[in-house]
N, C-alpha and C positions, 0 to 999 in steps of 0.2 A: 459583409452581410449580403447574404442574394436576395435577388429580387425577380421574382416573376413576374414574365413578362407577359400584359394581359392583352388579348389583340379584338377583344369585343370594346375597349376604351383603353385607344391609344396615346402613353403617357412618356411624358421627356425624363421622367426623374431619373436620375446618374447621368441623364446627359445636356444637362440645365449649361454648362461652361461649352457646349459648342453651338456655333454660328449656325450649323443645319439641326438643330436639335429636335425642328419638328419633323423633315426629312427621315434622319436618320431613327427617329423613333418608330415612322411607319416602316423602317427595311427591318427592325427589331421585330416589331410587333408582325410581320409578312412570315420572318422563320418561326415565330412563333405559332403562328396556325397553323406550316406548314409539319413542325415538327409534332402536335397536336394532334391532327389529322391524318397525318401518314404513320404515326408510330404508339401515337397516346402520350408523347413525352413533354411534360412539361418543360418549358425553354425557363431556363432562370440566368442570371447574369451575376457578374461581380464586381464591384470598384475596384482599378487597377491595380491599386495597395493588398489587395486582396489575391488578384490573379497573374502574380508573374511568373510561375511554371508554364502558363496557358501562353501569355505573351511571348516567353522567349520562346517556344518553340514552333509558334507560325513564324514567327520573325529569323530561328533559323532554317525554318523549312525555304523560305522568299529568298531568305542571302543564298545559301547555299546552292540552290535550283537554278533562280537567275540574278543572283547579283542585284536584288532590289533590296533598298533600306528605308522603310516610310518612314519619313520627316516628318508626320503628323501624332500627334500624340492621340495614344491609347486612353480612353475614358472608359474602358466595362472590357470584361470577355466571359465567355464561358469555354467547355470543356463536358462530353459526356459522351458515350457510348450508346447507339441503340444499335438490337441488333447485331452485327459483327463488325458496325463501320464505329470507329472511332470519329469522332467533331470535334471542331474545336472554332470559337469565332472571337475576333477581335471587333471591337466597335471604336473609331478615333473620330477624334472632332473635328476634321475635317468634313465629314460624313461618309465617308470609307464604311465597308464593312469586308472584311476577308477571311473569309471561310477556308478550311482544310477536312477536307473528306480523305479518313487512311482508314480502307478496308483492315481489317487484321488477317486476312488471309493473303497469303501471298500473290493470289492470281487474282484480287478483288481487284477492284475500282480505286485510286488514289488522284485526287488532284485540290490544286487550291482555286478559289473563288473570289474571284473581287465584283464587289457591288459600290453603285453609287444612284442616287436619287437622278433625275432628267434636272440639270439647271446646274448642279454643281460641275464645275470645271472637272478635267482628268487632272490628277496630281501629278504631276513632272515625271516620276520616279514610272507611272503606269503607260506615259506616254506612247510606247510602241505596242502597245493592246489596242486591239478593235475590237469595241462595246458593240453586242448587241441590247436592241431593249424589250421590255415585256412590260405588259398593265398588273397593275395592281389597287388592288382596291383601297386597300393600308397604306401604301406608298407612292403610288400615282405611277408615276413612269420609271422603273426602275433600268438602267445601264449595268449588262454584266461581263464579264469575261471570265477568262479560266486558264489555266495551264495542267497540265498532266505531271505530276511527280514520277520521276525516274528511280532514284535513289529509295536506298531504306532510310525513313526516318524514326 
């Protein structure tokens, strides 16, 4: 079942079983304005049961690229196209969130995105990323990093 995500009242439902739930709902609710406002696209999400084509292929974008494997379990993702870039985002309850931006042109923009809320620890597996931060209104102090995909995915 999707669920739109609303970012004028920011709400935990589908991520009620993680410990950052109020966290992680403002870094939902943050893509949600952002994809709103920059594109007109409504952000909807999925229960994991729901979204495992979405799951396994950030997860083999991460293995493949550099050899990462999150230990944290996946609670939501989505998956949608605006424009010519392909997205796709996983939300775990650790309060992770990790974005994959794949232009569909060959000479576009490709890379993956990890987000974490200001307070949550880095996950073992991110440990050799340097987090920048940024404010947010929805999510207070957001921690990001990124890597550039090389490969076709």
């Amino acid at each position: 079942m999707l669920y739109a995500v609303d970012f004028d009242t920011v709400s935990t439902v589908g991520l009620e079983s993680s410990p950052a739930a109020t966290v992680l709902a403002g870094l939902r609710a943050n893509e949600a304005r952002y994809f709103k406002n920059k594109y007109g696209h409504l952000f909807t999400v999925e229960p994991v049961s729901s979204a495992g084509p979405t799951i396994d292929w950030v997860s083999r974008i991460i293995t493949e690229e550099r050899g990462i494997v999150i230990s944290a379990r996946p609670l939501e993702a989505t998956a949608f196209q605006v424009e010519n870039i392909r997205m796709a985002y996983v939300f775990y309850e650790n309060g992770l969130s990790i974005n994959v931006m794949y232009t569909v042109d060959n000479l576009g923009k490709r890379a993956v995105g990890f987000k974490l809320s200001d307070g949550d620890g880095n996950p073992a597996e991110l440990a050799s990323f340097k987090f920048a931060r940024q404010k947010s209104k929805l999510a207070g102090t957001i921690r990001g990093s990124y890597f550039v995909i090389t490969n076709e995915c």
